[in-house]
Each structure stands twice: as C-alpha cells, then as structure tokens.
One Martini backbone bead per residue (centre of mass of N, CA, C, O) as a GRO file, in nm:
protein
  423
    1UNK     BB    1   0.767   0.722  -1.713
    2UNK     BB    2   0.797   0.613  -1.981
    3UNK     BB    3   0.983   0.436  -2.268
    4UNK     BB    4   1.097   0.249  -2.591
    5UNK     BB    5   1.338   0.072  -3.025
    6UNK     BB    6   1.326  -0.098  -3.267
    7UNK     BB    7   1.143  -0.401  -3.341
    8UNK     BB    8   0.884  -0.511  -3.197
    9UNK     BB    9   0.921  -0.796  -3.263
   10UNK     BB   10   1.232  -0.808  -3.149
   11UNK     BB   11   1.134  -0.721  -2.848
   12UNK     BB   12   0.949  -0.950  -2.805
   13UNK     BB   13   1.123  -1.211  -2.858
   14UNK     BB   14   1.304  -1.116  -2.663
   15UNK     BB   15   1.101  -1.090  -2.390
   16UNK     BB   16   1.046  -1.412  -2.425
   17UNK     BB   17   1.372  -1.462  -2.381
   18UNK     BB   18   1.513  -1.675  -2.139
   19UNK     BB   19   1.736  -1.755  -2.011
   20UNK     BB   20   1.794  -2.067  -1.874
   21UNK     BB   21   1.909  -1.895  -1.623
   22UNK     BB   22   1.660  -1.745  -1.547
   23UNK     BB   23   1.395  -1.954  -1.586
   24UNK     BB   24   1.518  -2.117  -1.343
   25UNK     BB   25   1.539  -1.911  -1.128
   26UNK     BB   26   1.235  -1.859  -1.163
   27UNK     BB   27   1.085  -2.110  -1.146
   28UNK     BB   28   1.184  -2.138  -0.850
   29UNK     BB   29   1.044  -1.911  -0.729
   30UNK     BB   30   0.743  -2.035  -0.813
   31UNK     BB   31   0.759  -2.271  -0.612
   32UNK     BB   32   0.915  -2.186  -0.319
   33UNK     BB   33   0.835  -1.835  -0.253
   34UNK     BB   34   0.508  -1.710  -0.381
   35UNK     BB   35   0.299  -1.906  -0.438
   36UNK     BB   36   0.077  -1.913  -0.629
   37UNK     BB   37   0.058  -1.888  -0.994
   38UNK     BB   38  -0.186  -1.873  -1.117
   39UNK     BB   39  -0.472  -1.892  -1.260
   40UNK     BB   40  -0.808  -1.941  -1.275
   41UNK     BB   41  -1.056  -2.205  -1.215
   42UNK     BB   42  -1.280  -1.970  -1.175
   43UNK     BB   43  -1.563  -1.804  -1.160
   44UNK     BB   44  -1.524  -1.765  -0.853
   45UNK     BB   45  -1.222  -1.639  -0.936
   46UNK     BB   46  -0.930  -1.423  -0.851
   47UNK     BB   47  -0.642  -1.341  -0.912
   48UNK     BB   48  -0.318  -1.218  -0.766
   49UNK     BB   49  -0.018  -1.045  -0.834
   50UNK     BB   50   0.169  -0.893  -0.550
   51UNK     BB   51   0.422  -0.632  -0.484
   52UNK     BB   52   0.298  -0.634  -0.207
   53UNK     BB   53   0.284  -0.691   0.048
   54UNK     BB   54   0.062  -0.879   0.298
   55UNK     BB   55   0.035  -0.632   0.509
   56UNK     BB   56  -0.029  -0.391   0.331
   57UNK     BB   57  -0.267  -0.573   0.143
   58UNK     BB   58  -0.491  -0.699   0.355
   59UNK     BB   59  -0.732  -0.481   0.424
   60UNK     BB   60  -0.729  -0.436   0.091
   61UNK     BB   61  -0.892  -0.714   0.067
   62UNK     BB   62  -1.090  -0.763   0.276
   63UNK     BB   63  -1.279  -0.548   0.163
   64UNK     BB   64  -1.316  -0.625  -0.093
   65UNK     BB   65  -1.443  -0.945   0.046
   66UNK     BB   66  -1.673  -0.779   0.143
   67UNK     BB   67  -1.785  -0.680  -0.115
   68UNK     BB   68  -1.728  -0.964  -0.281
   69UNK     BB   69  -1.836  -1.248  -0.166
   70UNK     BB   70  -1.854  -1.435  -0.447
   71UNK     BB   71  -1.528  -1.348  -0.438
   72UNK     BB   72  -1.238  -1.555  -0.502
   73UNK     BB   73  -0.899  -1.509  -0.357
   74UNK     BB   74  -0.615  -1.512  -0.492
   75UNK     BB   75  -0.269  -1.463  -0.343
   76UNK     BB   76   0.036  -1.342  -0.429
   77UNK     BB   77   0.400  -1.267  -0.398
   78UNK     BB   78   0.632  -1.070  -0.424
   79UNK     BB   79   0.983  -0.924  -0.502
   80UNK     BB   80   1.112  -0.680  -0.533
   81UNK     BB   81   1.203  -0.643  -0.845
   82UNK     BB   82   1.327  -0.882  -1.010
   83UNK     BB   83   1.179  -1.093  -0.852
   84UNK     BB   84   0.908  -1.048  -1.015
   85UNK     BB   85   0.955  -0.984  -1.317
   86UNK     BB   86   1.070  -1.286  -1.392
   87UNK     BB   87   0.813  -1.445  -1.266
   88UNK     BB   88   0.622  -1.295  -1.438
   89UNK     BB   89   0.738  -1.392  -1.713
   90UNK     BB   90   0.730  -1.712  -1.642
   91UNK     BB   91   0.420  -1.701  -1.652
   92UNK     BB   92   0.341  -1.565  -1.882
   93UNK     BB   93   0.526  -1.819  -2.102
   94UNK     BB   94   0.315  -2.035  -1.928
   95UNK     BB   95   0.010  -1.942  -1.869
   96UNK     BB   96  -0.002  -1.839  -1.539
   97UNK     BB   97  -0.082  -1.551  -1.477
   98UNK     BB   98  -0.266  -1.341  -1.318
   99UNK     BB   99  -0.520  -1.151  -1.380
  100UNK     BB  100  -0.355  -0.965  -1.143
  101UNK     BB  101  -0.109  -0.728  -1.240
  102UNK     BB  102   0.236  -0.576  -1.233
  103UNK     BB  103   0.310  -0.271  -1.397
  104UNK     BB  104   0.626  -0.117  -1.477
  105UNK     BB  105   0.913   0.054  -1.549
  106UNK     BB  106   1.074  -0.226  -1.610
  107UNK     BB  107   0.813  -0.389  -1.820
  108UNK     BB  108   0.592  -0.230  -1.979
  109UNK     BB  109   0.709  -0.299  -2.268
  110UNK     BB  110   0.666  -0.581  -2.280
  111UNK     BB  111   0.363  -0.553  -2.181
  112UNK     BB  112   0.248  -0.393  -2.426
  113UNK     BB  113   0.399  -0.541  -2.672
  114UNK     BB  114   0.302  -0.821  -2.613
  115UNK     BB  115  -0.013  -0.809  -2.497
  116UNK     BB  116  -0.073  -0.879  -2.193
  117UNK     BB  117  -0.240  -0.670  -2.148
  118UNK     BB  118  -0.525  -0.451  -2.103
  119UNK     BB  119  -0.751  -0.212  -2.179
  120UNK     BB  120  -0.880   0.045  -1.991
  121UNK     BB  121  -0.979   0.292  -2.157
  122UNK     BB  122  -1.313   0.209  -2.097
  123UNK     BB  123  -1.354   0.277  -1.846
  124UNK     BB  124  -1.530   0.441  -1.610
  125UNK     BB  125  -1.249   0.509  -1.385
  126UNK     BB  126  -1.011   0.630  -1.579
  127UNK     BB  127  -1.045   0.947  -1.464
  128UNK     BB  128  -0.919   0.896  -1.161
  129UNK     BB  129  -0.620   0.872  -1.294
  130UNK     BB  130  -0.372   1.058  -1.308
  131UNK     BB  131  -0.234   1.156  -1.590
  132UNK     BB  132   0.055   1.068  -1.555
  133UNK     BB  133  -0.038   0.777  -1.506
  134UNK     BB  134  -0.135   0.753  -1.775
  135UNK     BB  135   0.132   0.769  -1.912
  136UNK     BB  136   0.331   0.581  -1.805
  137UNK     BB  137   0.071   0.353  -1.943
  138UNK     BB  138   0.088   0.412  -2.266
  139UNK     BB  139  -0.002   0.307  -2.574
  140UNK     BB  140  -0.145   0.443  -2.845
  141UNK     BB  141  -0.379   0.567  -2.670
  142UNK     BB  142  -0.360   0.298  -2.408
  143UNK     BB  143  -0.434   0.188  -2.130
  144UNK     BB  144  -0.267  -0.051  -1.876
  145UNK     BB  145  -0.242   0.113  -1.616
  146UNK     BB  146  -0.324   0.149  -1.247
  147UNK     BB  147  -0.230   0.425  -1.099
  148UNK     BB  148  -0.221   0.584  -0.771
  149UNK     BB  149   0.087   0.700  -0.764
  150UNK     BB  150   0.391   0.794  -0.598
  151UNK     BB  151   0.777   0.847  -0.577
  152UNK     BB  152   0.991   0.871  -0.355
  153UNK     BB  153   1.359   0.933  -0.302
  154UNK     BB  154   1.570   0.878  -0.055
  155UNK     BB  155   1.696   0.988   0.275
  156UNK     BB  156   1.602   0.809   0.541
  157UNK     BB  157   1.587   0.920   0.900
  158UNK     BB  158   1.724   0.898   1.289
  159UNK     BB  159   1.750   1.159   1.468
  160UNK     BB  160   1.855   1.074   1.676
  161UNK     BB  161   2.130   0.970   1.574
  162UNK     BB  162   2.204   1.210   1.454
  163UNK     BB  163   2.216   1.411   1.665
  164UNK     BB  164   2.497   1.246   1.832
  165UNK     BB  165   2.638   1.438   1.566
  166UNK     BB  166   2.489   1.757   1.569
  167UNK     BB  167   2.251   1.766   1.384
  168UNK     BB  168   2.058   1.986   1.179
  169UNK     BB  169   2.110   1.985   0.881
  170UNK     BB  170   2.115   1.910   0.567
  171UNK     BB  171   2.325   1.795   0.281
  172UNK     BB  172   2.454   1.987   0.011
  173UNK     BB  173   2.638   1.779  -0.017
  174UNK     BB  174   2.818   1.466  -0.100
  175UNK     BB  175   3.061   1.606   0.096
  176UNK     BB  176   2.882   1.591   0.335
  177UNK     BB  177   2.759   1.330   0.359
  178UNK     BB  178   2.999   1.159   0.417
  179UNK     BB  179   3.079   1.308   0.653
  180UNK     BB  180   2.801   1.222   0.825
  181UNK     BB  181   2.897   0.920   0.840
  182UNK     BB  182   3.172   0.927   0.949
  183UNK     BB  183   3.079   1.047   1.197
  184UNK     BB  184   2.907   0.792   1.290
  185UNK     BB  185   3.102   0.586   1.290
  186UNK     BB  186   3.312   0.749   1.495
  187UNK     BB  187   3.021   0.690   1.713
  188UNK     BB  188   2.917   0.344   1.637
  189UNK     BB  189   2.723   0.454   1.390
  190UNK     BB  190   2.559   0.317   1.113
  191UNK     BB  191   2.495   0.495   0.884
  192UNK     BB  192   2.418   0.320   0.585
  193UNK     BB  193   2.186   0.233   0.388
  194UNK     BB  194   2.119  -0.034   0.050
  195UNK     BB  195   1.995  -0.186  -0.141
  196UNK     BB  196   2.132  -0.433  -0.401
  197UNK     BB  197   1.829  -0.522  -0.574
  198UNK     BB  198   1.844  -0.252  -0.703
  199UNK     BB  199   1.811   0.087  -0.784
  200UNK     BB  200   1.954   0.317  -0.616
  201UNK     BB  201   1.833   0.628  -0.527
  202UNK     BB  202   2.070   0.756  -0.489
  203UNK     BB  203   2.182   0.759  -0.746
  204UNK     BB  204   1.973   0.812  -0.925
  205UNK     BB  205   1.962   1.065  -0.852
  206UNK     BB  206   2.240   1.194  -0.905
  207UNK     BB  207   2.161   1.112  -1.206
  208UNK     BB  208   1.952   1.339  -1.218
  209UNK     BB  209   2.100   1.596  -1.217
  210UNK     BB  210   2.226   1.508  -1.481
  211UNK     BB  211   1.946   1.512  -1.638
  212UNK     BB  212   1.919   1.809  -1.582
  213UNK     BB  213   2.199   1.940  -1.676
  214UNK     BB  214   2.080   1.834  -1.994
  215UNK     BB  215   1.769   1.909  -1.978
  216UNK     BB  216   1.581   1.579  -2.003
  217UNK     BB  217   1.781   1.421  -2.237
  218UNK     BB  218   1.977   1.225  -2.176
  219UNK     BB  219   1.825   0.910  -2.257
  220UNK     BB  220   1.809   0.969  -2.538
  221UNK     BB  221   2.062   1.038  -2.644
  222UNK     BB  222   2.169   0.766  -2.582
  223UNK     BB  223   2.033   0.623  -2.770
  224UNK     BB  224   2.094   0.847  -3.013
  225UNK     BB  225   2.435   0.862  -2.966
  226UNK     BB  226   2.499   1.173  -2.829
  227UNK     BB  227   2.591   0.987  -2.615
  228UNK     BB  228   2.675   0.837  -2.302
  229UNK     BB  229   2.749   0.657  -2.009
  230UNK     BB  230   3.048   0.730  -1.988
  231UNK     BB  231   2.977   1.016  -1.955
  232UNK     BB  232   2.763   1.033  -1.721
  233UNK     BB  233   2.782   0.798  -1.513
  234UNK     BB  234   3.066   0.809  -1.407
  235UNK     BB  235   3.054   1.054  -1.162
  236UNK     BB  236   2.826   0.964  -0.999
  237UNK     BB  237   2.939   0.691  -0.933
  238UNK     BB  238   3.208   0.775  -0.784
  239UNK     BB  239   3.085   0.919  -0.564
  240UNK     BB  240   2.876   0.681  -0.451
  241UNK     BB  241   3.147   0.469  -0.394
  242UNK     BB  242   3.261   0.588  -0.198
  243UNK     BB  243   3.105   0.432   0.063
  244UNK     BB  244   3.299   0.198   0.024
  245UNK     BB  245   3.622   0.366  -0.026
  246UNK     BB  246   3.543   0.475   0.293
  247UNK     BB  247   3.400   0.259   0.472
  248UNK     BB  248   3.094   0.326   0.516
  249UNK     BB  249   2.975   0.104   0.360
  250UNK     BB  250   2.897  -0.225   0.354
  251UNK     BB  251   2.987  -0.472   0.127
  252UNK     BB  252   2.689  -0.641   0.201
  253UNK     BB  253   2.450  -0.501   0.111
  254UNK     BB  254   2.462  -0.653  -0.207
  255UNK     BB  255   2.239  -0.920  -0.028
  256UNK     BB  256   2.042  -0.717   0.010
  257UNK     BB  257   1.726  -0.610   0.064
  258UNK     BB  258   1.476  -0.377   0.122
  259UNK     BB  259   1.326  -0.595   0.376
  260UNK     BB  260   1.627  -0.589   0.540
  261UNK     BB  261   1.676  -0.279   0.577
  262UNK     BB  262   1.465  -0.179   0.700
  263UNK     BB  263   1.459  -0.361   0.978
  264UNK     BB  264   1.732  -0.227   1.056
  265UNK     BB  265   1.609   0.050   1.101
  266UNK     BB  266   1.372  -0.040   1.290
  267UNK     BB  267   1.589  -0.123   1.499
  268UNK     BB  268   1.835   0.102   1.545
  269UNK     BB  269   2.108  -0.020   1.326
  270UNK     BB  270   2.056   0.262   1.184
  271UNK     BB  271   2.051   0.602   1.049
  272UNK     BB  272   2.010   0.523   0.761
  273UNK     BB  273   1.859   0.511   0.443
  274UNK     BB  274   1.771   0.420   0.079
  275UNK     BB  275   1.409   0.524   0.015
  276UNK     BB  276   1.093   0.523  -0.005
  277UNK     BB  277   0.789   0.629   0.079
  278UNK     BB  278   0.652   0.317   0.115
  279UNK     BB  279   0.818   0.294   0.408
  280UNK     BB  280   0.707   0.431   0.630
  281UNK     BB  281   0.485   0.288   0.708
  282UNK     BB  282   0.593   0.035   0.849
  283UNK     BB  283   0.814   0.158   1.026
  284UNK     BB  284   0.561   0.281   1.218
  285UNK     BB  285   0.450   0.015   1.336
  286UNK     BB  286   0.728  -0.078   1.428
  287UNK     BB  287   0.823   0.244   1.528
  288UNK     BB  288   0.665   0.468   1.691
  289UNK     BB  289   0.908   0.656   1.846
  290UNK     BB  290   1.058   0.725   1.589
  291UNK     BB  291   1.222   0.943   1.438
  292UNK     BB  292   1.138   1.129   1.121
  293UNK     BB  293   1.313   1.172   0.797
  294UNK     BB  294   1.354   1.337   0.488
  295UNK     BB  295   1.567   1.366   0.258
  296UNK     BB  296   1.781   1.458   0.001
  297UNK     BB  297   2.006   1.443  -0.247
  298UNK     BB  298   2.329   1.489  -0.264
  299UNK     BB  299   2.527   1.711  -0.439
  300UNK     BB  300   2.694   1.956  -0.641
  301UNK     BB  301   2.420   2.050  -0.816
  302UNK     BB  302   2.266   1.985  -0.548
  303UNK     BB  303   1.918   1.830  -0.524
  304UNK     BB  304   1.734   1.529  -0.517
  305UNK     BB  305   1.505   1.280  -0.639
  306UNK     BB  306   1.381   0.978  -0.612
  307UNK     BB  307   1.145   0.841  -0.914
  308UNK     BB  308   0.807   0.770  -0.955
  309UNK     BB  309   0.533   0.623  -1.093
  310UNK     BB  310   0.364   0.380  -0.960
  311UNK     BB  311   0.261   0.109  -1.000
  312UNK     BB  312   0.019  -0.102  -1.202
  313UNK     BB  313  -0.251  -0.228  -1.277
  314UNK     BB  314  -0.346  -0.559  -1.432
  315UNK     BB  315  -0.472  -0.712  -1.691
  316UNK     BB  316  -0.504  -1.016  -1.813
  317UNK     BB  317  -0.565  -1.108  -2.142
  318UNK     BB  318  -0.593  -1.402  -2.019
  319UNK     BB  319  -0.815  -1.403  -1.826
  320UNK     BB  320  -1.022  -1.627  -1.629
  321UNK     BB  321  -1.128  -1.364  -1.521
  322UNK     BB  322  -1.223  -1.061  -1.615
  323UNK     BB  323  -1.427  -0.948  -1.445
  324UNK     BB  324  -1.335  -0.940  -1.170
  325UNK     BB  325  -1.026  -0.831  -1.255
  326UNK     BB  326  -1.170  -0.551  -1.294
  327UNK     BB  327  -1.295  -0.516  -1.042
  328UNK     BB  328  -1.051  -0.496  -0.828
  329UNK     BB  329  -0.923  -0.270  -0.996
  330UNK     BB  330  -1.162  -0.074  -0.921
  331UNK     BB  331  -1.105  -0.066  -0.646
  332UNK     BB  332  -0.807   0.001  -0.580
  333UNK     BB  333  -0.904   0.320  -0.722
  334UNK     BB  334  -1.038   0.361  -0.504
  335UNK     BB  335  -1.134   0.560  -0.255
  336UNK     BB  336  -1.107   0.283  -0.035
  337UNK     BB  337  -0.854   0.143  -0.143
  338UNK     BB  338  -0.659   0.387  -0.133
  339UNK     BB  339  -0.689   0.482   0.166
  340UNK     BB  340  -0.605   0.215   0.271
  341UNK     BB  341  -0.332   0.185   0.127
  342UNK     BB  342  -0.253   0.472   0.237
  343UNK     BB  343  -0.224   0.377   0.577
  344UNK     BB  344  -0.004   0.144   0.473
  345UNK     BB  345   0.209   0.375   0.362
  346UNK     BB  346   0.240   0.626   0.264
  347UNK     BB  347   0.109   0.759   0.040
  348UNK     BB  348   0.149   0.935  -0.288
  349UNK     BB  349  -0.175   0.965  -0.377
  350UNK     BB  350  -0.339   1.070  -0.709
  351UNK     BB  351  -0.652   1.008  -0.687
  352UNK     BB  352  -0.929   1.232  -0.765
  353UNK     BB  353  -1.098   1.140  -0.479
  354UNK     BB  354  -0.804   1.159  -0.335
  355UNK     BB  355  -0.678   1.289  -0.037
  356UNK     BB  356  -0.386   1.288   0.155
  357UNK     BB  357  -0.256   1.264   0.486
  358UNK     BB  358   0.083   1.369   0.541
  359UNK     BB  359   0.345   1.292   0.645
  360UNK     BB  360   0.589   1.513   0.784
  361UNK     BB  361   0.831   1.323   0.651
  362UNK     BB  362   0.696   1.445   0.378
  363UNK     BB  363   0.760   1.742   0.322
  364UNK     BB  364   1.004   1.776   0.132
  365UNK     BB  365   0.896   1.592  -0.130
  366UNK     BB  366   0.629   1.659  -0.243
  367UNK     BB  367   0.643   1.867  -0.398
  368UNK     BB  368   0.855   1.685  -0.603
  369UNK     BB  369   0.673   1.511  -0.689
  370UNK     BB  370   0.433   1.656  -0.796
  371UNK     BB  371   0.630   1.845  -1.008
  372UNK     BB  372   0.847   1.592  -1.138
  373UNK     BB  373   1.092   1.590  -0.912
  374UNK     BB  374   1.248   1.354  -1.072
  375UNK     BB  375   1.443   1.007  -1.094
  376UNK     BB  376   1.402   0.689  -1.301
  377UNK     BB  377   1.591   0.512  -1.537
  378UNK     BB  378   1.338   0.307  -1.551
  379UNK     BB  379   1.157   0.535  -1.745
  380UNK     BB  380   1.319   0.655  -1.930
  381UNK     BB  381   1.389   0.453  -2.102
  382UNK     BB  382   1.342   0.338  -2.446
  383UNK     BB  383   1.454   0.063  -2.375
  384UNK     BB  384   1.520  -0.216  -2.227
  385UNK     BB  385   1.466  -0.214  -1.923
  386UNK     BB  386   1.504  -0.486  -1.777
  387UNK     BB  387   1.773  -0.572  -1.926
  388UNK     BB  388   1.903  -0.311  -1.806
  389UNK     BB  389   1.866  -0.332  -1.537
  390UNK     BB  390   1.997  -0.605  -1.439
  391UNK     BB  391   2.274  -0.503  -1.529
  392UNK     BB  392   2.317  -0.298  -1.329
  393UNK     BB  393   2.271  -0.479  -1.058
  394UNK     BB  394   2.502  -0.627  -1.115
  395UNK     BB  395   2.729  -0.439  -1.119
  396UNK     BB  396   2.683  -0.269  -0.859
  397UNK     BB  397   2.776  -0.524  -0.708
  398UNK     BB  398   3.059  -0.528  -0.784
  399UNK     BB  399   3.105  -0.202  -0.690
  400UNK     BB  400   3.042  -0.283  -0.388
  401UNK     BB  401   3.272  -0.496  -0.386
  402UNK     BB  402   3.540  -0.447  -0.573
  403UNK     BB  403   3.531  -0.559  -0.869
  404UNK     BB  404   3.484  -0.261  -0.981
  405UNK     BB  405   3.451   0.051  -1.193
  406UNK     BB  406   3.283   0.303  -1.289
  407UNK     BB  407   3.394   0.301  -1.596
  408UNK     BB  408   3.304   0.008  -1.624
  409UNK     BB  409   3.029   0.032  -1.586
  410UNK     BB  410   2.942   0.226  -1.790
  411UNK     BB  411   3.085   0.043  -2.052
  412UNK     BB  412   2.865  -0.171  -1.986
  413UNK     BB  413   2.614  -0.043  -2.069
  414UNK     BB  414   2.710   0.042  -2.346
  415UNK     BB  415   2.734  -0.251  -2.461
  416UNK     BB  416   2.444  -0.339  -2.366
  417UNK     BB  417   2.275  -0.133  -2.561
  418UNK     BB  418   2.390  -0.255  -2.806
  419UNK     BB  419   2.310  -0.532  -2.789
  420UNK     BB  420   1.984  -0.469  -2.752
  421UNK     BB  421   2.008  -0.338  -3.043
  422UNK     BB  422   2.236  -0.485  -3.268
  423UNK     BB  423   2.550  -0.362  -3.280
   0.00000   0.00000   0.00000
C-alpha cells in the first residue's frame, strides 16, 4: 500500500545522505538505546532488527530457536516509527545491518530502489502472504517484503471510564467526538492521548475521508500538482488542533512515544488513546480486568479507520548468512510463527494458512481492514515517503505545542514536496 516519482538515481543518492544531524543523532540511538546493530558475523549466527518490542517477539523467536538449535539469533529492538527507520538506514550506510530487517510504509521505495533487500518472488512460501500485502512491497514485479497482517488504527477506549459520562454510542461526527472529551475532562477524567513521536491515527483518518471524498486518488494529484496539502489537509488539521486549542490533550503529549501512551491507558490513566489493532495484546496482558473496545474517527462527513498493511520482513542483500536469514523469514510467515505471533499482538494477520480467532474489541475494525477501507498518508505517498513523514512529525509536534497553525502546517508540507522533487 505505497507507490513512490523523480529520477531512481537521484532518489536513491538522496536516501542514502542523512543530514550530519541526523546521521549523528541516529548513529548515537544505535550505540545507546537499540542494542547490538551489525550483521553476523557466524556461520550459525542470523542477526534480526525487531521492530516489534522484545515482549511480543520473545515466544516467536523462542520457537524459532526450538527448531533450529544450531542457528545461533542474535537480536537487537528498534522503536518506531522514526527511531527505527534512521538507525536502519545508518546501519544500512555502514554496511552493518542485521540479516533481517522490517520493510515499511515508509521506508519501502529507498530499501526497494537503493537495492538493500533481497527478492522473495522466488521463495516457494511466497505464495502464503496475502495479495495485498505482497503489493505494498513489490516493485518491478519482485517482492522485497513478507507482510504477514495489516491493521487498523482508531480510538482505543476503557468503557468502564467512558461509562461515567454515560457513554453509550460512538460519536458521529467529530465535533461529537470532542464533546465527550469535554465530558470526561469534566469529570476528572483525562480523556485522550495519542503520541507525538508518529503520525497520529486519529488525524491519518480525518485525512483519510478526504482522500475518500476525493475519489482515493488524493495523494497522486498531489504529487501530479493538481492539487495541494494546503487545499486537503487544512481542514483535517483544524479538526483535529480543536483537541490541543479547547485544551482537551495535554500539549505534553509531543514528547510522549507509543509505549508510552499504552502504559498509561492500561493502568487507567486516561480514557481513550489513539492506536492500532497492534496493541490490543500487550495492553490485555497488562490489564486483563479492562473492558476495551475500538471505535473508528469521525469526522464530518463519516467515520474512518487509519490503517495498512503492516511492516514485512526483509533480508538484507547483503546478509552475512543469507540462508539462516531466509530460514527465520520463512518461519516468521509461516502458520505456527504467525499463530504465536498473533497471540501477542491481537494481530489482524493475513497468511494464507491461518485465520486467526479475533478479539471482540475488534469486532467493529475488521471488516474495513479486510475489505482495504483505510488510510495512512505515508502508504499513498507517490515518493519521498520517509522524509516527507519526518517533517510532518515535526510540524505536528509544533502545532501540538502551539507553535504554529493548520494552514502553516499544509503549506509547510507543500514547500517540503516541492523541495524534494528539486522544485
């Protein structure tokens, strides 16, 4: 679920120049904070850069390690979305990441055209990863990742707190949606959180009705110039600002991560979050007593979910130990890798050989992951996807404190595509 236009050449040299801080500030997360960063340097060693905590990929790797006593896993943790992404492409510039490595929405077009991953098309397990997901991750009629799930992203809410503001319905509309924040504020209750560190589900949505009421071809015209972020995304940001400018969200928010947010809803201390399908299991475990359920955004004209199909496995084409690195990915889709895997996640996992037994919490989603009714900005994305995601993260980081505004926000976005087309 991307695309990626501009010269291959000159894409590829972009993507492959981190600005000095950049470069600086990811080389320092890669010595810090994410653990060993290289590739094998065995025989009977396969490296793997998880983008998944050490939590849920634990039992999944165990396994693994269960069948395949004589491949020795080494192991390192990223954070998404950005801190990961960084610290693999300075891995990747120094010749030093892990055999398998995670494809994204918004990394694909530089990891498929600068030619860092290896081809799967010719795997014989290849034909187990659901079509889509072998569309969002192919380029040139070769498949560069194995997506196992897709997922949906909405309003995560604790009915028991929505409960004491006599919540009975999701709200319709987004100015429903603010009132029963207003409600819970009223009654002492923090009502919604959504980290900084991201692009936010809630707004993807908004943005998403518009790319629907567009026809699904929004971010194409933009790119083709027949439109602007400043004509689309002006209205969405309004909406969603109204949370920071009628003081419902804590400008503090900004500085929080994703795993940062879960901690706080499931220790009850706020009512609402917004996140995707990914973190049902995680917070179920912390929390077995919580009653949960997801709604979709609303907006004006409907309701909506953020989504896409989720990160797949890479092998690194230059992996010190391509045949381990092939072996792991190969468990990873295969039906008992995706099983356990999907046991900690409350994945909506899509492989061919496994339907999973889903949370009721997620009753309301499925449908529209299955049938592709979602939306996330950095999937549609004809080019630039990674360093256009950056600056959006940064700007809305601005305009959760109060630095800047909706319109200046859009046409900052628009100045930044432009500048990365060499306009």
């Amino acid at each position: 679920m991307l695309n990626h236009t501009n010269s291959p050449q000159r894409r590829r040299k972009t993507s492959l120049r981190l600005t000095v801080l950049g470069a600086v500030v990811a080389a320092a997360a890669a010595l810090t904070g994410c653990g060993s960063s290289g590739g094998s340097g065995s025989e009977n060693t396969v490296s793997f850069y998880s983008w998944d905590n050490e939590a849920s990929m634990k039992p999944v790797l165990d396994e693994f390690k269960k069948q395949n006593p004589s491949i020795d896993l080494k192991v390192s943790y990223g954070t998404p979305v950005q801190g990961y992404i960084s610290t693999l492409q300075t891995r990747i510039n120094s010749g030093t990441a892990a055999d398998v490595f995670i494809i994204t929405a918004e990394n694909k077009t530089e990891i498929m055209e600068g030619g860092f991953a290896k081809d799967l098309s010719g795997e014989p397990w290849i034909g187990n990863i659901a079509d889509a997901a072998k569309a969002t991750y192919t380029k040139d009629g070769k498949v560069y990742g194995a997506a196992t799930a897709s997922w949906g992203g909405g309003i995560l809410y604790n009915k028991d707190l929505l409960a004491k503001v006599g919540f009975t319905n999701p709200p319709e509309t987004w100015d429903d949606f603010l009132a029963l924040c207003k409600k819970l504020k009223d009654a002492g209750i923090t009502p919604f959180y959504e980290s900084g560190d991201g692009m936010p589900v809630s707004l993807a949505a908004l943005v998403g009705l518009q790319n629907e009421a567009s026809g699904g071809t929004m971010d194409a015209d933009i790119w083709a110039g027949k439109t602007s972020f400043a004509k689309t995304w002006t209205e969405p940001l309004k909406d969603w600002s109204e949370l920071f400018k009628q003081d419902l969200v804590s400008p503090s928010v900004a500085g929080l991560t994703g795993d940062q947010i879960t901690s706080e809803f499931q220790r009850g201390s706020v009512a609402m979050i917004g996140t995707g399908s990914w973190a049902l299991g995680s917070i179920q475990k912390a929390a077995p007593d919580m009653k949960l359920e997801f709604m979709p955004v609303p907006g004006d004209s409907g309701t909506y979910w953020a989504g896409a199909v989720s990160p797949g496995y890479a092998v690194n084409a230059k992996a010190k130990n391509p045949e381990a690195a092939e072996k792991l990915v190969e468990f990873l889709q295969s039906k008992t890798g995706v099983e356990l895997y999907q046991k900690q996640n409350a994945a909506i996992t899509t492989t061919k050989d496994f339907t999973p037994e889903l949370d009721p919490a997620l009753s309301s989603m499925v449908p529209a992951v299955r049938d592709g009714k979602f939306y996330l900005p950095q999937v549609t994305w004809p080019t630039n996807s990674a360093a256009l995601n950056s600056e959006t993260v940064s700007l809305l980081q601005q305009l959760i404190q109060g630095q800047t505004t909706p319109e200046k926000v859009a046409s900052a976005l628009d100045a930044k595509l432009a500048s990365l087309q060499g306009k």
